[in-house]
C-alpha positions as CSV (number, residue, x, y, z in Angstrom):
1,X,-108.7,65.6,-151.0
2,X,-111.1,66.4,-153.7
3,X,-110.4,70.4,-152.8
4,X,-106.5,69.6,-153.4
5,X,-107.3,67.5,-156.6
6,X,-109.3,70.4,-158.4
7,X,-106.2,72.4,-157.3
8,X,-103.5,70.4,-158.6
9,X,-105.9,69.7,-162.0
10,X,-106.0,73.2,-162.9
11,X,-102.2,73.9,-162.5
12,X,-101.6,71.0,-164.0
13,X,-103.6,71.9,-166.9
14,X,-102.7,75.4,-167.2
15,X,-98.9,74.8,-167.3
16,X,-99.6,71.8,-169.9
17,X,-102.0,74.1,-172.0
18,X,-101.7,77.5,-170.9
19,X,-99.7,79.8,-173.3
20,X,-100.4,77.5,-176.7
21,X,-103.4,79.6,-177.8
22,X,-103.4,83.0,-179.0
23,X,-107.4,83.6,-178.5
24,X,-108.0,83.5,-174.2
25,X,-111.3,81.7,-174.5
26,X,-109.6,78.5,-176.0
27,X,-107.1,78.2,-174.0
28,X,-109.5,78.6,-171.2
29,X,-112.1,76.3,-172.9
30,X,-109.0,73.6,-173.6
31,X,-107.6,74.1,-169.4
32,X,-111.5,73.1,-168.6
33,X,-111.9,70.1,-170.2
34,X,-108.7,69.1,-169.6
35,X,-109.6,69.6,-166.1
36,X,-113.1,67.5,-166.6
37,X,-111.6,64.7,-168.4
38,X,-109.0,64.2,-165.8
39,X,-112.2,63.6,-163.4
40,X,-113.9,61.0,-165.6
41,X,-110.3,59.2,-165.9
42,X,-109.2,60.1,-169.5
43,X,-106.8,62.8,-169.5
44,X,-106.1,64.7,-172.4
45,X,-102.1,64.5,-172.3
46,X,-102.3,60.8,-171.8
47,X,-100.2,58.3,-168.9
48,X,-96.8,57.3,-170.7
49,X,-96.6,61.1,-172.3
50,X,-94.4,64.1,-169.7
51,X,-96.1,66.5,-168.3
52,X,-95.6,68.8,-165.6
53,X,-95.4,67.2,-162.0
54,X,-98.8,69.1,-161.1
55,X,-100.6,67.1,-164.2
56,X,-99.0,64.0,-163.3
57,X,-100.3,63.8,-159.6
58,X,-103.8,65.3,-160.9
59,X,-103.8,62.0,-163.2
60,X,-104.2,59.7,-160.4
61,X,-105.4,61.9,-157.5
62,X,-109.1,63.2,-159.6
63,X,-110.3,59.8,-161.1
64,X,-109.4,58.9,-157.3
65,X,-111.2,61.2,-155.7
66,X,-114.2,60.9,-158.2
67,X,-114.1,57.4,-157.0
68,X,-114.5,58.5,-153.7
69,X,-117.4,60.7,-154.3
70,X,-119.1,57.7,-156.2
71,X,-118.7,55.7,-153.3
72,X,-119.8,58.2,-150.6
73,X,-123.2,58.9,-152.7
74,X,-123.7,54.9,-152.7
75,X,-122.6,54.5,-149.2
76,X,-125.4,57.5,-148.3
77,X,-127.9,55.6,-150.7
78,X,-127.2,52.4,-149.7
79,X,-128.0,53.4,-145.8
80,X,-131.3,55.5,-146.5
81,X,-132.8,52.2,-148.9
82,X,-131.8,49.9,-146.6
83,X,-132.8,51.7,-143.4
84,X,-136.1,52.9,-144.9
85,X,-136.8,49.2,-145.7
86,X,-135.6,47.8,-142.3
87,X,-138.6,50.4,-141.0
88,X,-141.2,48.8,-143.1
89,X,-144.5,47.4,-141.5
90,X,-143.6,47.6,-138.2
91,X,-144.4,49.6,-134.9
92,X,-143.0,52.9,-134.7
93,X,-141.5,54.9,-131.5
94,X,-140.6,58.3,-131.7
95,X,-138.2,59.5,-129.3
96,X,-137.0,63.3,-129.0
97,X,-133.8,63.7,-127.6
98,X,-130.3,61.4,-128.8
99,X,-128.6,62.1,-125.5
100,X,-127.0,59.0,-123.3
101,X,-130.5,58.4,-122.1
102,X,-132.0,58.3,-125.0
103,X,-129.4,55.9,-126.7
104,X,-129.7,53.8,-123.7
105,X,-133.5,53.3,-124.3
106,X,-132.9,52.4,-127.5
107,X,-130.7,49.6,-127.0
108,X,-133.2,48.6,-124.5
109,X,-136.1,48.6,-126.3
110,X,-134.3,46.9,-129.2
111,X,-133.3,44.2,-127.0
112,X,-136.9,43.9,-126.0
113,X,-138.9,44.6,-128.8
114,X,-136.4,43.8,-131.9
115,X,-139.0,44.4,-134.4
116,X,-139.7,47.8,-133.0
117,X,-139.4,51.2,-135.5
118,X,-137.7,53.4,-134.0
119,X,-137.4,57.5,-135.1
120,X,-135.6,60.2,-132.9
121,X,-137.0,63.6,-133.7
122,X,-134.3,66.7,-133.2
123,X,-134.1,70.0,-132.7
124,X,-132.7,71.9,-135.6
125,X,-129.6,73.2,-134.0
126,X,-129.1,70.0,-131.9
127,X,-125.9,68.2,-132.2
128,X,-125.7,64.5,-132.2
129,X,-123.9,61.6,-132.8
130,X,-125.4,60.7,-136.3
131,X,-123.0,57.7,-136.6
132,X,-124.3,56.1,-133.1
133,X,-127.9,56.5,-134.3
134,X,-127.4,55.3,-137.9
135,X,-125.9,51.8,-136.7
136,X,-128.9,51.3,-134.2
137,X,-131.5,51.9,-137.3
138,X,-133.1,54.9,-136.0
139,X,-134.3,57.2,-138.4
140,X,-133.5,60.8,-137.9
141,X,-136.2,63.4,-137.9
142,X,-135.0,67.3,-137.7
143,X,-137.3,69.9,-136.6
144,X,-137.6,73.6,-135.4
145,X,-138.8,73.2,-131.8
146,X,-138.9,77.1,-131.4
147,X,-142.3,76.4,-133.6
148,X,-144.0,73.4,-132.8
149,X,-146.4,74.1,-135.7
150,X,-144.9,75.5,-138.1
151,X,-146.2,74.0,-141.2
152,X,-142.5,72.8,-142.2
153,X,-142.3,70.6,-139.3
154,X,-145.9,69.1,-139.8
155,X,-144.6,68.6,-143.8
156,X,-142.0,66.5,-142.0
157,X,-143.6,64.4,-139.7
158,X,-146.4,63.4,-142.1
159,X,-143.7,62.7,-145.0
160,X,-142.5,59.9,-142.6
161,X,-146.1,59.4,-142.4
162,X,-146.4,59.2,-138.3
163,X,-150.0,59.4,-137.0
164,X,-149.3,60.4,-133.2
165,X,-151.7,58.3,-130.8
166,X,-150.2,58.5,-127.5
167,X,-148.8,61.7,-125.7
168,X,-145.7,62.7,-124.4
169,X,-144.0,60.9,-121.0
170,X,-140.9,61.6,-119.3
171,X,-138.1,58.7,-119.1
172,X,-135.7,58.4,-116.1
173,X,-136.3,61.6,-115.1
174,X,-134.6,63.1,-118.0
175,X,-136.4,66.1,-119.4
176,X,-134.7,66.0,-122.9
177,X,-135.6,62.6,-123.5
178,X,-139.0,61.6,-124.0
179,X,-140.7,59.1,-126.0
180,X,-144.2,58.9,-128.4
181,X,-145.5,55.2,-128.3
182,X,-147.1,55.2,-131.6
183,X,-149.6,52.4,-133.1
């Protein structure tokens, strides 16, 4: 959406602007801002005015998807405030793994302990279902298992600040899901 936006801006712009100005770098200068102030929902040729059929869909299509983007950067911000403070003071798990297993636990333990903290630590190049995990409040930790300490990975676990005090254990026989109980 944004991609075809920026698209139909720039056409728009150039068959508004392009061809009025002898010297190349003001008409290219003009095309830009035209193309900017489109995106902060002021274009330069005005609503009532006519303009090519490029420019007129560009009016309405880049304040709207610069409203979008606005609203996709709060809607990111909003979840990583809200689920860091949902984590705060309380007893942290760490489970590696976000397969079925895994997001079985979790309900579980929720159910059980509900003020439980609750990370899931990843592999890299592991895919999962970010959505699931983000609407059970567990915070997503990504790591390079290939290099257990590689000093990125220890950067990341004590950023979340996570002092490890029990070891690994297996659940439900599941070798991709474990669990670190931690005080």
């Amino acid at each position: 959406f944004f991609l075809l936006s920026a698209i139909l801006s720039v056409v728009g712009s150039y068959q508004l602007y392009g061809g009025n100005y002898t010297n190349i770098f003001k008409e290219f200068t003009v095309i830009l801002i035209s193309v900017m102030k489109l995106f902060t929902f002021a274009p330069t040729n005005g609503l009532l005015n006519e303009a090519p059929l490029a420019y007129e869909l560009a009016i309405w299509m880049a304040p709207l998807s610069t409203m979008v983007g606005i609203f996709s950067i709060f809607d990111k911000l909003y979840k990583t405030i809200s689920l860091g403070l949902y984590h705060v003071n309380k007893e942290h798990i760490v489970i590696m793994g976000a397969d079925e297993d895994a997001i079985t636990f979790i309900k579980n333990l929720q159910k059980d302990m509900p003020g439980v903290r609750i990370y899931s630590l990843l592999d890299e190049g592991e895919k999962f279902d970010e959505k699931r995990l983000e609407e059970l409040s567990v915070e997503v930790i990504r790591l390079d298992y290939s290099n257990p300490q590689d000093e990125i990975n220890l950067l990341k676990i004590k950023d979340k600040k996570l002092e490890i005090k029990v070891l690994l254990f297996p659940l439900n026989l599941s070798l991709k899901t474990m669990v670190v109980y931690l005080l």
